[in-house]
ZAMARGU-4260 file (C-alpha; in steps of 0.2 Angstrom, whole numbers, plus 5000, padded with zeros to 4 digits):
<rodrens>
0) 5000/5000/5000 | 5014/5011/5003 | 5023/5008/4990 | 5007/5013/4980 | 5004/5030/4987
5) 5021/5034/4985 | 5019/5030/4964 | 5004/5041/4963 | 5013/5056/4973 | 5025/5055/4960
10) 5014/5054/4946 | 5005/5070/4952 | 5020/5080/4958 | 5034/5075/4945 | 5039/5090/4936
15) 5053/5087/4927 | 5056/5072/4915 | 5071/5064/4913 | 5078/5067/4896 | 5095/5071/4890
20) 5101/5089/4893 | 5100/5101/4874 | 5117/5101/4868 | 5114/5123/4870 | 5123/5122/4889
25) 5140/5119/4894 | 5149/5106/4903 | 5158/5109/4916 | 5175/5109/4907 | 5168/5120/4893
30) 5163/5133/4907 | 5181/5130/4915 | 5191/5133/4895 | 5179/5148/4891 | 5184/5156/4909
35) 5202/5154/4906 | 5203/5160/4885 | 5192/5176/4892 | 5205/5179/4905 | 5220/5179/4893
40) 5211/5187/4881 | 5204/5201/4891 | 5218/5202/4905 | 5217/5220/4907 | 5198/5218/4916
45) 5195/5200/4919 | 5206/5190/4933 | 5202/5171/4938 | 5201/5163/4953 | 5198/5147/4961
50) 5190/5151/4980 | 5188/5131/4985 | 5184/5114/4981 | 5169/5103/4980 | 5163/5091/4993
55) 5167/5074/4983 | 5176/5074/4968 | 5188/5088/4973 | 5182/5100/4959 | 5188/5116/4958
60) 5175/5132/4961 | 5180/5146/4950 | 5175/5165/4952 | 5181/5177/4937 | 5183/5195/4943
65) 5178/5208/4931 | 5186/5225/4937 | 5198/5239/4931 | 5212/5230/4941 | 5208/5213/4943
70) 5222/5208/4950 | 5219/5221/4964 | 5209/5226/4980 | 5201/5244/4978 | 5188/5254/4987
75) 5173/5247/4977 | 5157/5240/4981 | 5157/5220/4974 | 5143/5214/4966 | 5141/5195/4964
80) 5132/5183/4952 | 5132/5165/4954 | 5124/5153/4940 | 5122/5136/4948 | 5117/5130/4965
85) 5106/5115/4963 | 5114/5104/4950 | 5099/5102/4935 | 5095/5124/4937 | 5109/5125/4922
90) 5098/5140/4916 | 5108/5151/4928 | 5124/5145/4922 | 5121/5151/4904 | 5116/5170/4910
95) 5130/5170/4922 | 5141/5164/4904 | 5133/5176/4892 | 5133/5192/4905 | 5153/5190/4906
100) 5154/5189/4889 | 5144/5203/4886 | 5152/5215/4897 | 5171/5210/4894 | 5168/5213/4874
105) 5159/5229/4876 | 5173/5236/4888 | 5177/5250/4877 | 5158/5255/4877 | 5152/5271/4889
110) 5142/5262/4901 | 5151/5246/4899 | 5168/5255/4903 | 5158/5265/4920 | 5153/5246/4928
115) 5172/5241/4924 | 5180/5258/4931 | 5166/5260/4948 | 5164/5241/4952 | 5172/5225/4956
120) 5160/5211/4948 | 5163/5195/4952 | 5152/5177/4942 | 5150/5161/4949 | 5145/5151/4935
125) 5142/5134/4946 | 5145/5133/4965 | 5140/5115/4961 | 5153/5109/4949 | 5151/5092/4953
130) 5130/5093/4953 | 5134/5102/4937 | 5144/5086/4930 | 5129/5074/4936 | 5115/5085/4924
135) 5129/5088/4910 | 5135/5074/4904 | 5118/5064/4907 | 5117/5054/4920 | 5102/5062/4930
140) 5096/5077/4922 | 5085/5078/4937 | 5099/5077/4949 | 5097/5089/4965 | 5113/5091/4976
145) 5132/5087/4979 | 5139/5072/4977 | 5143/5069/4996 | 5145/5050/4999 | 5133/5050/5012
150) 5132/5032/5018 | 5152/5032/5014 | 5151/5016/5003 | 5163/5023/4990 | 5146/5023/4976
155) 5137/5037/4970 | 5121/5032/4974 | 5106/5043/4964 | 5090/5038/4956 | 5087/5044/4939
160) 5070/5051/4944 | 5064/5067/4954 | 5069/5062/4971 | 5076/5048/4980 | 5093/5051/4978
165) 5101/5043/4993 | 5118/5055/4993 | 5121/5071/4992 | 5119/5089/5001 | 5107/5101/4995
170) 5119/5116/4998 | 5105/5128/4998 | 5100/5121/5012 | 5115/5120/5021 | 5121/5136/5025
175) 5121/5140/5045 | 5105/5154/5044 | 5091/5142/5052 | 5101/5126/5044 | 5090/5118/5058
180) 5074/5121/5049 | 5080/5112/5032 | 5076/5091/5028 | 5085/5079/5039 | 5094/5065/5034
185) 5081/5052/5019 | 5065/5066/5025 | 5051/5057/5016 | 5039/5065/5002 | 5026/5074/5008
190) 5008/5076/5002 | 5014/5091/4991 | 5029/5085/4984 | 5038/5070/4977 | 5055/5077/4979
195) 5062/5067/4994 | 5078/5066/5000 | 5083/5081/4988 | 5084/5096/5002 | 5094/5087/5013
200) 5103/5100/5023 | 5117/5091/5026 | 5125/5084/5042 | 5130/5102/5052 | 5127/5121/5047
205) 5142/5124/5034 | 5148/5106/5034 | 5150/5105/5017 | 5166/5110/5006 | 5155/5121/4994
210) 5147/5132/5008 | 5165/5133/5015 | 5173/5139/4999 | 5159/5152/4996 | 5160/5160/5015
215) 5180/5161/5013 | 5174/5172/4997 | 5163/5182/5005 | 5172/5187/5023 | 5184/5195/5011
220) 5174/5201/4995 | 5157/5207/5007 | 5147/5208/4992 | 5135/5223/4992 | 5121/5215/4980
225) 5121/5199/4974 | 5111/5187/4961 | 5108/5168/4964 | 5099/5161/4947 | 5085/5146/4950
230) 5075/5138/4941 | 5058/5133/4952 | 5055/5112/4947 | 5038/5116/4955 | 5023/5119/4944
235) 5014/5130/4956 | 5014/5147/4948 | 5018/5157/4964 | 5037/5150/4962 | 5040/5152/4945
240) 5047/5167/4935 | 5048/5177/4956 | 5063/5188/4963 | 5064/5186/4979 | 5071/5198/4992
245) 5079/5198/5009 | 5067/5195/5017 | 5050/5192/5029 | 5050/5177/5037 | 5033/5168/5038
250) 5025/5185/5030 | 5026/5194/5049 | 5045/5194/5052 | 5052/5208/5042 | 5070/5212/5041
255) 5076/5229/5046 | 5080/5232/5029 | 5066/5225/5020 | 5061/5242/5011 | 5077/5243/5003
260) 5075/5224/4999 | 5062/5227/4991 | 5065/5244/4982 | 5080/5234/4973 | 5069/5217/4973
265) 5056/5225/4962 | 5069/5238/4953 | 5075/5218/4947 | 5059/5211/4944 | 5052/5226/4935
270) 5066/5224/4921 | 5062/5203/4916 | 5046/5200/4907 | 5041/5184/4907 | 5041/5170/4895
275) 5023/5171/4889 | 5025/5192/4888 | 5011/5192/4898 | 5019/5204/4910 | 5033/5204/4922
280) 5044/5196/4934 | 5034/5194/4953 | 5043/5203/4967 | 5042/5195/4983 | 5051/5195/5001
285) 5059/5177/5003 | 5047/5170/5017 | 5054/5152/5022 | 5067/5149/5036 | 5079/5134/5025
290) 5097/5137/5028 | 5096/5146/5011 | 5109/5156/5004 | 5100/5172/5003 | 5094/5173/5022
295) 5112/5168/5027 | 5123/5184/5014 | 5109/5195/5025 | 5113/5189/5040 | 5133/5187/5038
300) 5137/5204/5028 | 5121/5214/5026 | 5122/5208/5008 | 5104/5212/4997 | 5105/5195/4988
305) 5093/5191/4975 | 5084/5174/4971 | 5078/5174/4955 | 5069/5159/4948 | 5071/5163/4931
310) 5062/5146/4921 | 5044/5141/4921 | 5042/5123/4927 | 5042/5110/4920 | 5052/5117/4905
315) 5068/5121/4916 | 5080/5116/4907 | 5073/5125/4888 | 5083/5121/4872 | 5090/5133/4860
320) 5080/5146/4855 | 5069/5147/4871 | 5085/5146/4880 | 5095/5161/4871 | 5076/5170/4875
325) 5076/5168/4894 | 5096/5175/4896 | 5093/5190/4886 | 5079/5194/4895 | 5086/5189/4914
330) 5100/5200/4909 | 5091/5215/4909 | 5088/5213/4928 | 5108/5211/4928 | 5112/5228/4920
335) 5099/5237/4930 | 5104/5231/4946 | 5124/5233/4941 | 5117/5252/4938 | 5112/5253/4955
340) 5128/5252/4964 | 5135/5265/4954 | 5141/5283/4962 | 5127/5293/4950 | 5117/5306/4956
345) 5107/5305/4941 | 5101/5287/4945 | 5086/5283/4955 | 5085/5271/4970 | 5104/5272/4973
350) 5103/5277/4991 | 5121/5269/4998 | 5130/5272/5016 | 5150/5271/5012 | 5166/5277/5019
355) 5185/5270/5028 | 5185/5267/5045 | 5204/5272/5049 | 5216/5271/5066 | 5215/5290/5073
360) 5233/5289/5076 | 5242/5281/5064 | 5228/5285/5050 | 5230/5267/5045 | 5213/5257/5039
365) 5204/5246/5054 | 5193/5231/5050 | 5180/5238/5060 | 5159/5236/5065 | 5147/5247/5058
370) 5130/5249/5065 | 5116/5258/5059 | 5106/5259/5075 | 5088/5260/5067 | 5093/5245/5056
375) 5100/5232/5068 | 5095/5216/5072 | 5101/5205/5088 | 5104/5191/5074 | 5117/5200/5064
380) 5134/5193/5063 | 5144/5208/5063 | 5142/5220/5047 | 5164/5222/5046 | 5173/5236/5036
385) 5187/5227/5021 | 5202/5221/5033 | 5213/5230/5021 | 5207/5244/5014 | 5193/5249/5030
390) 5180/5255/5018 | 5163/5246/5018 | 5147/5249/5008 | 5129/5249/5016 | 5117/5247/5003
395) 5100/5257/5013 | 5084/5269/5009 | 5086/5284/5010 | 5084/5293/5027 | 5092/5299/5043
400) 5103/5286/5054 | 5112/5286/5069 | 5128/5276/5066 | 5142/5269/5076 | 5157/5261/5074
405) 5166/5249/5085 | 5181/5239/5086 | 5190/5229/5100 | 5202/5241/5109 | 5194/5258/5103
410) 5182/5272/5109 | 5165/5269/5100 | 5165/5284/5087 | 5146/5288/5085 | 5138/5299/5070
415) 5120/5306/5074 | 5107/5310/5064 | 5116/5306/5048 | 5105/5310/5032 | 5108/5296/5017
420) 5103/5302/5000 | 5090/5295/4991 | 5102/5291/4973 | 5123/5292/4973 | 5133/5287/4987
425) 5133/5294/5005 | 5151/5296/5014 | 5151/5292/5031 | 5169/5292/5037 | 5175/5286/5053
430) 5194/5288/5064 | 5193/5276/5079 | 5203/5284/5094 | 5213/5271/5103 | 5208/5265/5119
435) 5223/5265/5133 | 5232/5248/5134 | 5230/5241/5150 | 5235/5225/5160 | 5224/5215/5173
440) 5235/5204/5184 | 5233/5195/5200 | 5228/5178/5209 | 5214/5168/5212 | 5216/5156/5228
445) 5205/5147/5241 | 5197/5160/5254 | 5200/5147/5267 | 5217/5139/5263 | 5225/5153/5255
450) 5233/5143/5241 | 5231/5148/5222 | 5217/5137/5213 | 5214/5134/5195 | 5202/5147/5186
455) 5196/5150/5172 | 5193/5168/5168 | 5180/5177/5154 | 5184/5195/5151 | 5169/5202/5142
460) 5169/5215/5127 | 5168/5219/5108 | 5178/5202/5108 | 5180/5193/5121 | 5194/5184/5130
465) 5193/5170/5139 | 5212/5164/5149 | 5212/5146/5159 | 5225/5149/5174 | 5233/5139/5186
470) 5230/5153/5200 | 5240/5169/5193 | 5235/5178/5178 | 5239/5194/5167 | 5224/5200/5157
475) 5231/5213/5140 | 5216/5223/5138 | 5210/5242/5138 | 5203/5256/5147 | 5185/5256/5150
480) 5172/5245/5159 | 5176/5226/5159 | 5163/5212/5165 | 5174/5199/5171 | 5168/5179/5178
485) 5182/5171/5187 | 5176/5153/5189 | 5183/5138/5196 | 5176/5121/5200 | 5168/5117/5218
490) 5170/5138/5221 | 5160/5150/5223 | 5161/5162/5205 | 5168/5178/5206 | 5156/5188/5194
495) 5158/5208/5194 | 5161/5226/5183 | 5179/5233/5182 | 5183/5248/5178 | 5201/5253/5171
500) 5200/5272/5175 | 5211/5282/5165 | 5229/5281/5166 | 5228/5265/5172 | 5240/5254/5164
505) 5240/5240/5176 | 5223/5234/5189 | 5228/5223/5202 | 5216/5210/5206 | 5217/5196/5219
510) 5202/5186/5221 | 5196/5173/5234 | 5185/5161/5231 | 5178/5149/5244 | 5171/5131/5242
515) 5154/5130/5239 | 5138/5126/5251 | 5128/5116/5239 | 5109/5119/5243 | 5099/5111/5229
520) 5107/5099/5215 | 5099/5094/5200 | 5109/5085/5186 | 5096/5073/5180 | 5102/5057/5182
525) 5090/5049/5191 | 5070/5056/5188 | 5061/5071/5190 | 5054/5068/5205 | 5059/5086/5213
530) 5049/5092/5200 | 5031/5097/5192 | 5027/5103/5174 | 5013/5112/5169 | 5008/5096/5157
535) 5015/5081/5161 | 5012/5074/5143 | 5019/5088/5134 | 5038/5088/5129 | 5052/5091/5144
540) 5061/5075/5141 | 5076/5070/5149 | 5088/5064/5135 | 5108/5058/5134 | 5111/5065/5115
545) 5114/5083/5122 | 5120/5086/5138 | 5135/5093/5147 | 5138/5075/5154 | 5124/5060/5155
550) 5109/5067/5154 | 5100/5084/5153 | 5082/5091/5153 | 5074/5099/5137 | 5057/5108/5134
555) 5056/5101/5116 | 5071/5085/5114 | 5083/5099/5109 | 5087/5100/5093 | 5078/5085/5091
560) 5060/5094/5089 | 5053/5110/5091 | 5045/5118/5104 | 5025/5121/5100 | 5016/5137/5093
565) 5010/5150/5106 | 5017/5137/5118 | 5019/5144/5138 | 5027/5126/5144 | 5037/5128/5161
570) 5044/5117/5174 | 5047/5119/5193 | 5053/5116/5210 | 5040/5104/5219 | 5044/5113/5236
575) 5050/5129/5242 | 5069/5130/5245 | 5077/5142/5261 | 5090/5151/5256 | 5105/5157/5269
580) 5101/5172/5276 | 5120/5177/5277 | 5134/5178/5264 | 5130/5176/5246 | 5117/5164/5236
585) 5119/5158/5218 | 5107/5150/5205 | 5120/5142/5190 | 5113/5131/5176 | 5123/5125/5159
590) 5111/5131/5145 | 5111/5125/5127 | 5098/5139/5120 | 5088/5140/5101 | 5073/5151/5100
595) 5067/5167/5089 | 5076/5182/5096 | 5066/5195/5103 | 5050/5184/5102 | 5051/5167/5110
600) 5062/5172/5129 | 5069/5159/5141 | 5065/5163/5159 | 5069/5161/5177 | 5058/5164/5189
605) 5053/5164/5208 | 5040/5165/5220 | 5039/5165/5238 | 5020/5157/5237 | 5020/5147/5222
610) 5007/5158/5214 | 5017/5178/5211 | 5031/5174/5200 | 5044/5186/5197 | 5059/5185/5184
615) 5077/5185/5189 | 5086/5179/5172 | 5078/5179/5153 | 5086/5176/5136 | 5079/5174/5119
620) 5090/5169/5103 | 5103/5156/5094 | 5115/5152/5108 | 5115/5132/5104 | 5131/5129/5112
625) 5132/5124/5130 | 5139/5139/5143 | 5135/5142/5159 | 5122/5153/5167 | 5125/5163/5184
630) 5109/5172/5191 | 5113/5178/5210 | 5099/5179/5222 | 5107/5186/5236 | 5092/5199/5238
635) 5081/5183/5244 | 5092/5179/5260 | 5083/5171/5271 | 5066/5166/5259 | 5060/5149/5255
640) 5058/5151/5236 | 5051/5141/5223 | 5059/5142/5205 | 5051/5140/5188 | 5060/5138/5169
645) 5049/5144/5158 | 5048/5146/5139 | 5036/5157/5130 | 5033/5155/5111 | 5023/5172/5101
650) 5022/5166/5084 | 5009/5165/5072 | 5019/5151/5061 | 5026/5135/5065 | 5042/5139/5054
655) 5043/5151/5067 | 5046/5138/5080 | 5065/5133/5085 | 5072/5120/5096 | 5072/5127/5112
660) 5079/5125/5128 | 5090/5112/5136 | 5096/5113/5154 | 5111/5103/5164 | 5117/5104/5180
665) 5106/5115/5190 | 5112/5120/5207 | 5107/5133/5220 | 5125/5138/5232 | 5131/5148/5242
670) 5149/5155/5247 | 5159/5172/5246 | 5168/5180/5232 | 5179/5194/5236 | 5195/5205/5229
675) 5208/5216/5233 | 5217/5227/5224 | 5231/5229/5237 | 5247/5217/5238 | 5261/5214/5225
680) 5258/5215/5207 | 5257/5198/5199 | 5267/5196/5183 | 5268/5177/5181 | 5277/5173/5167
685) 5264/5165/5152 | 5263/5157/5135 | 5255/5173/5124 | 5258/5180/5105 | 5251/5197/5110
690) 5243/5206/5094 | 5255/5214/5084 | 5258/5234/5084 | 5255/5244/5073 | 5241/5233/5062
695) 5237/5236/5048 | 5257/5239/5046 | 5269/5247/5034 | 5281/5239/5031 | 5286/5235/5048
700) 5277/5229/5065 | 5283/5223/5081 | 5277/5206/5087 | 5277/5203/5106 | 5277/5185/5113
705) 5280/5178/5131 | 5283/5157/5135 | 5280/5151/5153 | 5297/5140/5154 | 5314/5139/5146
710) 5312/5132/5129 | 5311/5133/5109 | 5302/5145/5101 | 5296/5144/5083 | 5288/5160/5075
715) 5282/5158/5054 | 5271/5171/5044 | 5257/5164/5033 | 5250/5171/5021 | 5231/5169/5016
720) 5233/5151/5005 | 5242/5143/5021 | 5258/5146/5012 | 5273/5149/5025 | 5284/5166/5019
725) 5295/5169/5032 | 5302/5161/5048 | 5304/5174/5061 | 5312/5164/5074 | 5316/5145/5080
730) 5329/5146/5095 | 5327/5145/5112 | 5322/5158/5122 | 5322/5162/5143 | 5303/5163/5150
735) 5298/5179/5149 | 5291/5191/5137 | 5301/5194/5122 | 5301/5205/5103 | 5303/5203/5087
740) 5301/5215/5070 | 5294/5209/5055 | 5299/5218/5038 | 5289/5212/5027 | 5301/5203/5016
745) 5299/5183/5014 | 5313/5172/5016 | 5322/5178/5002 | 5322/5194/5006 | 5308/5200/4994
750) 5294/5212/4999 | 5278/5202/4999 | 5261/5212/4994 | 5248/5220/5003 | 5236/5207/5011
755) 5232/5197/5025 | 5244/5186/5034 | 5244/5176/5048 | 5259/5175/5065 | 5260/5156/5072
760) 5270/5152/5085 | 5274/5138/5091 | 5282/5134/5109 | 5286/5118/5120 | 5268/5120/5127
765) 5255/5131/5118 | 5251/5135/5097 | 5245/5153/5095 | 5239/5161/5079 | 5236/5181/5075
770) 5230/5190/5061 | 5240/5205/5052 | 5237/5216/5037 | 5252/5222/5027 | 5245/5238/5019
775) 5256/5248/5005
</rodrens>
C-alpha cells in the first residue's frame, strides 16, 4: 500500500522528465576553457580565481573577477552573480556565461567601461561543479545536490527520477542561517511534493566544502548586492518566474532592511518580462526559514541577495531558441541592478551608506563594525569594514541614521542624525581613537586555605577573551568597563564590573573564592521527581544525546524537535527551598539555548508562594552551544523560594518555532567572592603571541610574545593560501616576554604584497595564531 501511494505522489508531483540535457549548455569543462581564454584574452579587466573545492570529487570552484584592476583590492562595492546551486537549474549557468561575455567585449563602450571603472563584479557560474557534471553529461538530468558520499560506501548512489537520491547535500539548504529548519537525513515525500531526500541540509550548518569555499569568498569580498539564478522544478505558479528579496520570514518577520530589499527586489523584477510576455517578473520578500543562501549573505554581511527563479516549470531546462530567450531577458535585471551600485546622482534608488574606517593615530585602515542603530538586528553577525582597505558599503533607503562604529580596543566613534541620500553614494567616514592599553593581573586562591586554585577567567567585550589559569593571571586589555567571571570548579564564581580608569595601565586583582555550600542539585540522572510541569504529557524530556555529561532536561528534545506554537510550557521546583540568610546565594545552570530572538524568551523565575512569580534571568536567541548561566539571588536571603524555567513561544507560524531549551546541571549555592586590589603586582610569566603593533602595518610591526618556561620557540608568517613566507624565529628563548620585528620581506628577502597574513608560534607548550594586514 505504501509503496502505491508513494507511485501516485509522483505521478501528480513530478515536474521534470528525465531526458538528455539540449546540447545549447555547457559542461563543466567547457565553462572552465571559456573562463580561462576570456581571462588571457581580456587580461586587462577580467582575473580568475579558484576560491575552493567541492565536497566529493575535489572539483575546483571558479570566480572570474571583472574589474579595472583585477588583480587588485580597491575601494569598490562587489557585486556578485552566481549561476548554479542545485545541479539540474543550468539555466543560471548560461546568463552568468553570456553576462561575462557581454560585458568583457563591450569594455570599450560608455556604460560598459563605468561598471568596469566603479565596480568590482565577480560570476560564479556553478558553486556545484560536481551537481553540474551529474545534469551535464547525462546521467540524471533531474539530479538535485552534491555528490557527498553520504552512507560512505565509495558509490554514488542517485535515482534517475525526481527524488530519491540517497547521497548528496542540498547546499541551499546548508548554510548556518536556520540550517536547523531544512530536511534531515532520507526526510520522506510529503503530500505536496515527490521530491524526497533532495533538500537534505546536510550533516551540520556549513559542513560542506562548497558552503566553505563560498563563506571564505565572501568574509573578504562582502558583496554589496548579489544574484543567485534558479529555476523553480515546481509547477505552482507562485514560484515560478519570482525575485525574491531579503526577506519576511513567515509573511510577519520583516528584516530591518526589508524596504530597501524590496525597492531593489522590484527595481529587478520590473526589468524581466516573462516568457509568455504576459507581464513581468513577481517581486516577493523570501518568506521560508531553510538554511538558504540568501537569508544567510543577510545575516553574515548585510548583503541584498537576490533569488531569481528565472524558468517556468516543467520546461527548466529549455533548448536553444527558448534558451538564448530567457538570458537576454534575465540580463536585463543584471544591467539594472549593476546600475544601482554605481556613484550617480542621476540614478534613482541608489541610496548607499559608504566610507574608511581608519586608526586615529596612525591614520591606518581598521577592520571595524558598523552599526546603523535604526537598522539592527540582535541576529546580525557583525556588518565588518574590508580588513585591508577599511572601507565598507551599506546598501539602505534613503533617510536619517544614527551610526556607530566599534572595534576591540577603541572608543566607539558615533555619527547622529546622519541623512543618506536618496540616489549616489553617502560618505560616512569614521577615525577610531585608541583606547589605553592596560593589564589585569593577580591571583585567584581558596578564601579558606590561602593557596592559588585553578580558574578560568572570561573578560567580556567587543571580543571577548577567555584565559584558563593555574591561579596567577595577566589579562592585556584596555581602558573602560570590563565584565569579568572568574570561575573555578567546587568555588563560589567571582562575577563583577571593572573599571580601568584612566591612566591605568595595570589593575591589580586578587580574588578569593571559597568552596561552595551546595543547597539544591539537580543533574538529571536519576528522575524528576523534585519536579512538576505544567503538562505532564507535553515535551520536557530528559535525553543523553545533548547534555553537558549524562543526561540533561529539554522543553522540546533539543534539537531533536521544536518547541510548540503560542506554547507557555514551564517546569518547577516541587517545594520551596530556604535560602541562607548570610553571605551570598547563587542559581547556576549550563544552557544549550535556540529560540526566535526578541519573540520566544527563556525565563527564570521565583516566587515565595508558588502563585506571584517574578523573573530573575531571561534570554531569547541562537546560543545552541552549551555555557554556563550565573543568576545571583542574594536579595532573597533568608526566603523559602520556589523556582520555575519557563519558555514562552509568540508566533503566528510554525516555521517560526526553533528548538528550544535544554538545561544541565542545575544548582542553588552559596559562598563568598571577594578581591583586593592591594598586595604585589602579579606578573607570572605565560605562553601569549600578543597582537601585533601597529596593524594594519607598513612595512614593519613589532610582534610581542611571552613562554611560561625555558624552551624553543618557533615564530612563521602565513600568508592567506596557508603558504609559510617567512620564519621569524626558531631558537630557544628564557621565560619571559620577548620582541621581534617583522619587515615584510619573505625568506628571500623580497617584499611580499599587501594582504592578510597570519603570525603562528609555536612553543614547547601552547600553538597561538594572529592575524596582520600588510598595507602599502
Amino acid at each position: 500500500m505504501k509503496s502505491i501511494i508513494l507511485v501516485i505522489i509522483f505521478s501528480i508531483f513530478s515536474i521534470l522528465s528525465v531526458q538528455a540535457l539540449p546540447d545549447c549548455y555547457h559542461t563543466y569543462a567547457e565553462v572552465v576553457a571559456e573562463l580561462q581564454q576570456l581571462e588571457i584574452d581580456y587580461h586587462d579587466f577580467a582575473k580568475l580565481y579558484i576560491i575552493g573545492y567541492s565536497q566529493q570529487d575535489n572539483i575546483p570552484i571558479y570566480a572570474l573577477k571583472i574589474s579595472d584592476n583585477p588583480d587588485q583590492e580597491e575601494a569598490e562595492p562587489a557585486v556578485l552573480f552566481i549561476g548554479q546551486v542545485h545541479a539540474e537549474e543550468v539555466m543560471g549557468v548560461e546568463i552568468t556565461m553570456r553576462n561575462i561575455n557581454e560585458i568583457l567585449l563591450n569594455n570599450f563602450e560608455l556604460q560598459y567601461g563605468v561598471w568596469i571603472g566603479q565596480l568590482e563584479m565577480w560570476f560564479i557560474p556553478t558553486l556545484n561543479p560536481e551537481g553540474h557534471n551529474v545534469v551535464s553529461a547525462d546521467i540524471d538530468e533531474s539530479y538535485r545536490k552534491n555528490k557527498h558520499d553520504i552512507n560512505n560506501n565509495g558509490i554514488f548512489d542517485f535515482n534517475p527520477n525526481v527524488g530519491f537520491d540517497d547521497d548528496g547535500v542540498d547546499i541551499n539548504r546548508n548554510f548556518g542561517c536556520n540550517w536547523v529548519h531544512g530536511d534531515t537525513l532520507f526526510a520522506p515525500p510529503t503530500p505536496s511534493s515527490s521530491e524526497a531526500y533532495d533538500y537534505y541540509r546536510g550533516e551540520a550548518p556549513m559542513s560542506e566544502r562548497e558552503t566553505q569555499a563560498f563563506k571564505a569568498f565572501c568574509d573578504v569580498q562582502k558583496p554589496v548586492y548579489c544574484i543567485v539564478w534558479h529555476s523553480s522544478r515546481s509547477l505552482n505558479s507562485g514560484l515560478n518566474e519570482k525575485v525574491f528579496y531579503p526577506l519576511n520570514w513567515a509573511g510577519v518577520r520583516p528584516a530591518p532592511e526589508l524596504d530597501r530589499g524590496q525597492q531593489i527586489g522590484e527595481g529587478v523584477a520590473q526589468q524581466i518580462i516573462k516568457e509568455n510576455g504576459s507581464t513581468y517578473y513577481e517581486p516577493s520578500a523570501a518568506l521560508g526559514r531553510k538554511g538558504g543562501i540568501n537569508d544567510w549573505m543577510y545575516q553574515q554581511y548585510g548583503t541584498l541577495c537576490l533569488v531569481i527563479e528565472c524558468c517556468k516549470a516543467p520546461n527548466i531546462q529549455p533548448t536553444d531558441s527558448l534558451m538564448n530567450d530567457t538570458i537576454d531577458r534575465c540580463s536585463n535585471g543584471v544591467r539594472w541592478l549593476l546600475e544601482r551600485a554605481l556613484d550617480s546622482s542621476e540614478l534613482d534608488l541608489n541610496s548607499m551608506l559608504t566610507g574608511t574606517i581608519k586608526d586615529a593615530v596612525t591614520n591606518l585602515p581598521l577592520q571595524a563594525e558598523i552599526i546603523v542603530e535604526q537598522k539592527q538586528a540582535p541576529w546580525f553577525a557583525p556588518r565588518k569594514s574590508d580588513p585591508i582597505l577599511g572601507r565598507y558599503w551599506r546598501p539602505i533607503m534613503y533617510g536619517t541614521y544614527d551610526l556607530r562604529f566599534r572595534k576591540k580596543g577603541y572608543f566607539d566613534f558615533i555619527t547622529l542624525g546622519k541623512v543618506v541620500n536618496p540616489s549616489s553614494r553617502t560618505p560616512a567616514n569614521a577615525n577610531l581613537i585608541p583606547r589605553p592599553a592596560a593589564t589585569i593581573s593577580g591571583t585567584v586562591f581558596n578564601s579558606n586555605t590561602h593557596s592559588l586554585i585553578p580558574a578560568k577567567i572570561l573578560l567580556y567585550d567587543v571580543e571577548n577573551d577567555t584565559l584558563i589559569t593555574n591561579g596567577e593571571f595577566i589579562l592585556h586589555t584596555y581602558e573602560g568597563n570590563h565584565r569579568i567571571e572568574i570561575c573555578s570548579e567546587g568555588y563560589f564564581p567571582y562575577i563583577d564590573t571593572l573599571e580601568i580608569a584612566s591612566g591605568v595601565q595595570n589593575l591589580n586583582l586578587n580574588i578569593a573564592l571559597s568552596p561552595i555550600n551546595a543547597i539544591f542539585t539537580e543533574n538529571w540522572e536519576n528522575s524528576t521527581s523534585n519536579w512538576s510541569f505544567d503538562d505532564p504529557t507535553k515535551p520536557w524530556v530528559i535525553q543523553n544525546v545533548l547534555a553537558v555529561n549524562g543526561h540533561a532536561i529539554t522543553d522540546s528534545w533539543g534539537g531533536k524537535g521544536f518547541y510548540a506554537m503560542n506554547c507557555n510550557t514551564w517546569m518547577k521546583t516541587n517545594n520551596a527551598i530556604l535560602l541562607p540568610d548570610s553571605g551570598q546565594t547563587m542559581l547556576t545552570f549550563d544552557e544549550h539555548l535556540y529560540t526566535e530572538f526578541v519573540y520566544d524568551s527563556v525565563r527564570v523565575e521565583v516566587s515565595t508562594d508558588n502563585t506571584v512569580w517574578h523573573t530573575v534571568y531571561s534570554n531569547a536567541g541562537q546560543y545552541d552551544w552549551w555555557h554556563p548561566v550565573y543568576v545571583p539571588l542574594t536579595q532573597y536571603a533568608g526566603q523559602s523560594l520556589f523556582f520555575r524555567f519557563r519558555l514562552t513561544d509568540h508566533s503566528t507560524d510554525e516555521d517560526l518555532t526553533d528548538p528550544g531549551w535544554t538545561i544541565d546541571n542545575i544548582q542553588i549555592i552559596s559562598g563568598t567572592a571577594t578581591h583586593t586590589t592591594e598586595g604585589p603586582i602579579i606578573t607570572p610569566p605565560v605562553t601569549a603571541l600578543y597582537p601585533n603593533f601597529p596593524n594594519p602595518f607598513n612595512p614593519e610591526t613589532n610582534i610581542k610574545f611571552s613562554t611560561s618556561r625555558d624552551g624553543e620557540v618557533n615564530i612563521d608568517i602565513y600568508n592567506l593560501k596557508g603558504q609559510k613566507v617567512r620564519q621569524l624565529t626558531k631558537e630557544i628563548f628564557k621565560s619571559g616576554t620577548h620582541s621581534l620585528k617583522w619587515n615584510g620581506l619573505d625568506d628571500k628577502g623580497k617584499a611580499v604584497s599587501s594582504g592578510i597574513y597570519f603570525c603562528k608560534m609555536h612553543s614547547a607548550d601552547k600553538a597561538k595564531t594572529l592575524k596582520m594586514v600588510l598595507m602599502k
